[in-house]
N, C-alpha and C positions, 0 to 999 in steps of 0.2 A: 476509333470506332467504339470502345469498350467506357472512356473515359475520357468523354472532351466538354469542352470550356464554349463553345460554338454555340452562339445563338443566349447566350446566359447574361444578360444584360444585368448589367447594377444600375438603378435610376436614384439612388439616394445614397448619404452616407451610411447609415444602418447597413441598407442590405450590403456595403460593400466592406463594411466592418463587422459582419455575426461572423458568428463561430465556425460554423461550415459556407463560405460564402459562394462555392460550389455547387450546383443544383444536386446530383448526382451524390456528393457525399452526404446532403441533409437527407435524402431519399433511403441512402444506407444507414444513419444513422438511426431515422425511426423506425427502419425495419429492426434493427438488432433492437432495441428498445421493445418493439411491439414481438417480436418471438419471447425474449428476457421475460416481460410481463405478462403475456398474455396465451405463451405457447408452451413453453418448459412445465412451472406448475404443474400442470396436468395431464406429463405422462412422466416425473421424474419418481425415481424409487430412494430408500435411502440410502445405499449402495453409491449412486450417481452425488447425492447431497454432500455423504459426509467423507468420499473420498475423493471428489474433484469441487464441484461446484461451488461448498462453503469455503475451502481451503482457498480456491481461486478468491473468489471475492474479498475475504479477510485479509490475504497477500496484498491483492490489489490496490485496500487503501492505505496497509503498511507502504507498499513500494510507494505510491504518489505522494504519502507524508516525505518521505525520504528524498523524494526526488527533488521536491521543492527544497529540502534543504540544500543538497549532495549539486545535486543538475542546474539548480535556477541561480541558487547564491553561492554555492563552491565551498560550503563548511563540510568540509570532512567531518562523518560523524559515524563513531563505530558501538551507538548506544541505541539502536534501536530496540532491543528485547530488554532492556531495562525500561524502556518507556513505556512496552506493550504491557509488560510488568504494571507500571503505573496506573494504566487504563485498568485493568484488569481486577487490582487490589478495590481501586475507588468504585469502580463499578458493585464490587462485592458488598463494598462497606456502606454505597447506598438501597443495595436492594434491601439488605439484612435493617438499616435501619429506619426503611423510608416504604416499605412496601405495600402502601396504597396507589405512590407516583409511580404515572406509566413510565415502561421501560424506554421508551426514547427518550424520555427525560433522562434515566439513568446514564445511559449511554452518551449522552451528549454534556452532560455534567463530568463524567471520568473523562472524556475528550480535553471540557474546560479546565481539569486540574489537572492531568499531563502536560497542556501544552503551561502552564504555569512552572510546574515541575523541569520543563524541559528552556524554558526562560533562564531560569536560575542556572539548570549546568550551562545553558548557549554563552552567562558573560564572560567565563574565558578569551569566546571568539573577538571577543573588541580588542583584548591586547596580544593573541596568538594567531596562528593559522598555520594550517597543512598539517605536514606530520604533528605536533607538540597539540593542535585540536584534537585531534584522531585521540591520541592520547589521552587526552583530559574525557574525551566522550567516554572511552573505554575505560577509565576510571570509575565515572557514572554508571556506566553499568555491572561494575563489579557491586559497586557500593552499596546501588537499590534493591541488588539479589540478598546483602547481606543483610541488610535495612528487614528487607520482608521475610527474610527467615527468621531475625536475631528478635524482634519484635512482636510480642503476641499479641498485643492489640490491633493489630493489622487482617491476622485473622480470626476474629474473635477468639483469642485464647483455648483453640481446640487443638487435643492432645493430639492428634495426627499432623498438627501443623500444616493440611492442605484447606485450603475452602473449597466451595461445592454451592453450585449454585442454586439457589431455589427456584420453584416451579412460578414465572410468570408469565401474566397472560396479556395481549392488546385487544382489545374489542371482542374479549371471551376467547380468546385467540389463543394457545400457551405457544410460546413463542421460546421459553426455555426450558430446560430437567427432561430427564428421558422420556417423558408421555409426548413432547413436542411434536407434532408431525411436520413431515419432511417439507412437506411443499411452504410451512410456514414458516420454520427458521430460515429459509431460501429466501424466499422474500423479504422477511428481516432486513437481513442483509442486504439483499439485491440495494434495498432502498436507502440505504445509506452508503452503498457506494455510491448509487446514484447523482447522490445530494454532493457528496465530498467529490464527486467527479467536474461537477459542471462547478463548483466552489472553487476547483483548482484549474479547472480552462480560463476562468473568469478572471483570476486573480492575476494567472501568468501570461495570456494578452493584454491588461490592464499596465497603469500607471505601477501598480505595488510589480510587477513579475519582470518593470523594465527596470528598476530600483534595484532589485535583486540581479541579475544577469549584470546591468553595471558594477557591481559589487564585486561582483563573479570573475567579472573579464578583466579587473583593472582598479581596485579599492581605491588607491590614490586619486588616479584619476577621475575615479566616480567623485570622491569625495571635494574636488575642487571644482565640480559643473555645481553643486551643490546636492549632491543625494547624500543623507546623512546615514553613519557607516552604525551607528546606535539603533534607529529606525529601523533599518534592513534589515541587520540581523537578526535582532529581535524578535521580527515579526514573522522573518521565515521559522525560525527556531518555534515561537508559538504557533504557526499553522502548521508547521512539521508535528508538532506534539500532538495538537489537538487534532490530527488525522490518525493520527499511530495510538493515538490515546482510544479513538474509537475504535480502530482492530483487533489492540488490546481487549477491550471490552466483550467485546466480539468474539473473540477467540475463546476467550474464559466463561462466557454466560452460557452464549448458544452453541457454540460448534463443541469444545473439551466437556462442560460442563462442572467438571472438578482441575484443582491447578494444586500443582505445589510447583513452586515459582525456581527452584535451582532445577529443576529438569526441567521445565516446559518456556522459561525466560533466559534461558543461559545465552553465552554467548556466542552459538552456534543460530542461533536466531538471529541476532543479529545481522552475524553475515550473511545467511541466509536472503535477508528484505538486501542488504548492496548487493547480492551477488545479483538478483531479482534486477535493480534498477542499472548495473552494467552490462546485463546481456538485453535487456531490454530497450536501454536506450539512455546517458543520462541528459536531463533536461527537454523529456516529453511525457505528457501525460499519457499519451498511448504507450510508449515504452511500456512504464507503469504497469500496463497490462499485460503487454508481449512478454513481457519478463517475468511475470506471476502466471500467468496460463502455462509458461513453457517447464517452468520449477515444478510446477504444480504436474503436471500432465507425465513430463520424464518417469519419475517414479512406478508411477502407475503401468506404461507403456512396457518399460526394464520388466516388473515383475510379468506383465503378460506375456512378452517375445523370453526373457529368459526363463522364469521359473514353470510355467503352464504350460509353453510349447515347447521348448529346448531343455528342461528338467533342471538347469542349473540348477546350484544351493543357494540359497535366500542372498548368505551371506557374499558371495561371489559377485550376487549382482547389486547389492548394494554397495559393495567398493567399487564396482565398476561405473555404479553413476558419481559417484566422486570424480573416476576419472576425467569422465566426458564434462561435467560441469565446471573442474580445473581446467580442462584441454580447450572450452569452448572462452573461456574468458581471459585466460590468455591471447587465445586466435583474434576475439574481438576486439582488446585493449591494442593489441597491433595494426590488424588489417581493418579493423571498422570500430573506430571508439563512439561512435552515435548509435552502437547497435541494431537489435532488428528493430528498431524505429527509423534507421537512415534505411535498409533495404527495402522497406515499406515504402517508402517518399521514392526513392529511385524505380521501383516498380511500377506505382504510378506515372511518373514521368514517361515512362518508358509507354505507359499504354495511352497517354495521349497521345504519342505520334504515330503509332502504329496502325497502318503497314511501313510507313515513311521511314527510312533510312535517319539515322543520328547517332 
């Protein structure tokens, strides 16, 4: 009644290979799109921006970078906050010396030299895998923490050793530095998940996302149908960069605005964006989200139910969301390792047949 397939003809191959090839889900999807764009904006405060909405979306494209590597292709990688690092330093280094180019340029350019940066640590993966990757990533992110502290030309040699982002603007827009108004860095954003969102559905229904999951499920045997094990990784490692490279960006322009990189890129970030992509889901881009909405939101929720109406101590309840976020992913790696992206698919299921018994 809620969710059926009845009467929804495919008359060609296109319609029966798009994205949503379900009437019903394309119908939801441009709702959420037309609320995102055209409903939020204009009644959001900064309150709403910069303690759920920006954090949401900047997670978002960190978790899909990660997914496509972790979920689609199976490389263990525990260097995310080193790479966000990456995006973040390169983002600086072009606004400061490039500040007539609009910021999407900026932003898409620190993208381009993350996932370059993040090539370089991935060719480990040709002759390791599993634990001994993990390892090598987490190497990578010790390294570039130290790389961007120990090196002052990274941030132009200022005695505080943080950078700070300057005020820029898109079509008169400021779009960074604290005069930014809220509704604009939101949108920012918005538009680059956007872009990285339908980039990463595209990819991973594609020729490249089934090259990858071969890799994933069985190298060998990927390797002797002929999908080559250099290609793959490669290129997940670079679309892994250059997604996490724009969050990075992202995180340090418009949402923080100032960074000093051993607190704000450490390696609590990192696991941060995996914990994001295993409770979320690994190998779906909706995961991606389910698993950044739900990190993002906990937080906020803990201080409202404990410190505002039950008085707890600040501190009480932030060890207590450790707890539940260890307790929950644990529960998950056991009882449901496709996270809440399988209980999403099963829910649907479930409302196609209903009232009908199954």
């Amino acid at each position: 009644m809620f969710y059926r397939e009845a009467g929804d003809f495919k008359l060609s191959y296109v319609e029966d290979s798009q994205t949503f090839p379900i009437r019903f889900d394309r119908y939801r999807y441009f709702a959420v799109l037309a609320v995102a764009y055209g409903v939020i904006p204009f009644f959001v405060n900064d309150y709403w921006v910069n303690a759920i909405l920006l954090p949401f979306l900047i997670y978002a494209i960190a978790a899909i970078g990660l997914n496509i590597l972790v979920g689609y292709c199976g490389q263990v990688s525990l260097g995310t906050g080193g790479f966000m690092a990456v995006g973040a330093y390169a983002c600086y280094k072009l606004m400061t010396a490039f500040p007539d180019v609009s910021m999407f340029i900026h932003v898409l350019l620190a993208g381009g030299v993350t996932a370059l940066v993040c090539v370089l640590f991935g060719l480990p993966s040709l002759r390791i895998k599993g634990f001994y990757l993990a390892v090598a990533t987490l190497a990578a992110q010790f390294f570039l923490v130290w790389l961007f502290n120990r090196v002052p030309w990274f941030y132009n040699y200022s005695a505080s050793g943080q950078i700070n982002a300057p005020e820029r603007d898109v079509f008169g827009i400021l779009v960074t530095g604290p005069n930014a108004p809220a509704w604009a860095t939101y949108m920012f954003c918005l538009i680059f998940l956007t872009f990285c969102a339908v980039i990463a559905r595209n990819l991973t229904r594609g020729t490249q996302g089934r090259t990858w999951m071969a890799i994933r499920d069985m190298d060998i045997a990927a390797e002797i149908i002929g999908v080559s094990p250099l290609k793959a990784k490669m290129t997940a490692f670079a679309v892994s960069g250059f997604f996490v490279g724009i969050s990075g960006a992202l995180f340090f322009s418009v949402y923080l605005g100032a960074v000093e990189v051993g607190e704000v890129f450490g390696i609590n970030k990192s696991f941060l964006v995996l914990f994001m992509v295993i409770i979320g889901g690994l190998g779906s881009i909706f995961g991606s989200f389910a698993g950044a909405a739900f990190l993002v939101l906990l937080p906020v929720v803990l201080k409202v139910v404990g410190v505002d109406m039950l008085g707890w101590p600040t501190d009480i309840v932030a060890h207590f969301q450790l707890v539940i976020v260890g307790a929950l992913i644990v529960t998950f790696l056991i009882l449901e390792p496709h996270g809440l992206a399988q209980l999403w698919r099963v829910a649907k299921e479930k409302l196609r047949l209903w009232p009908f018994p199954h």
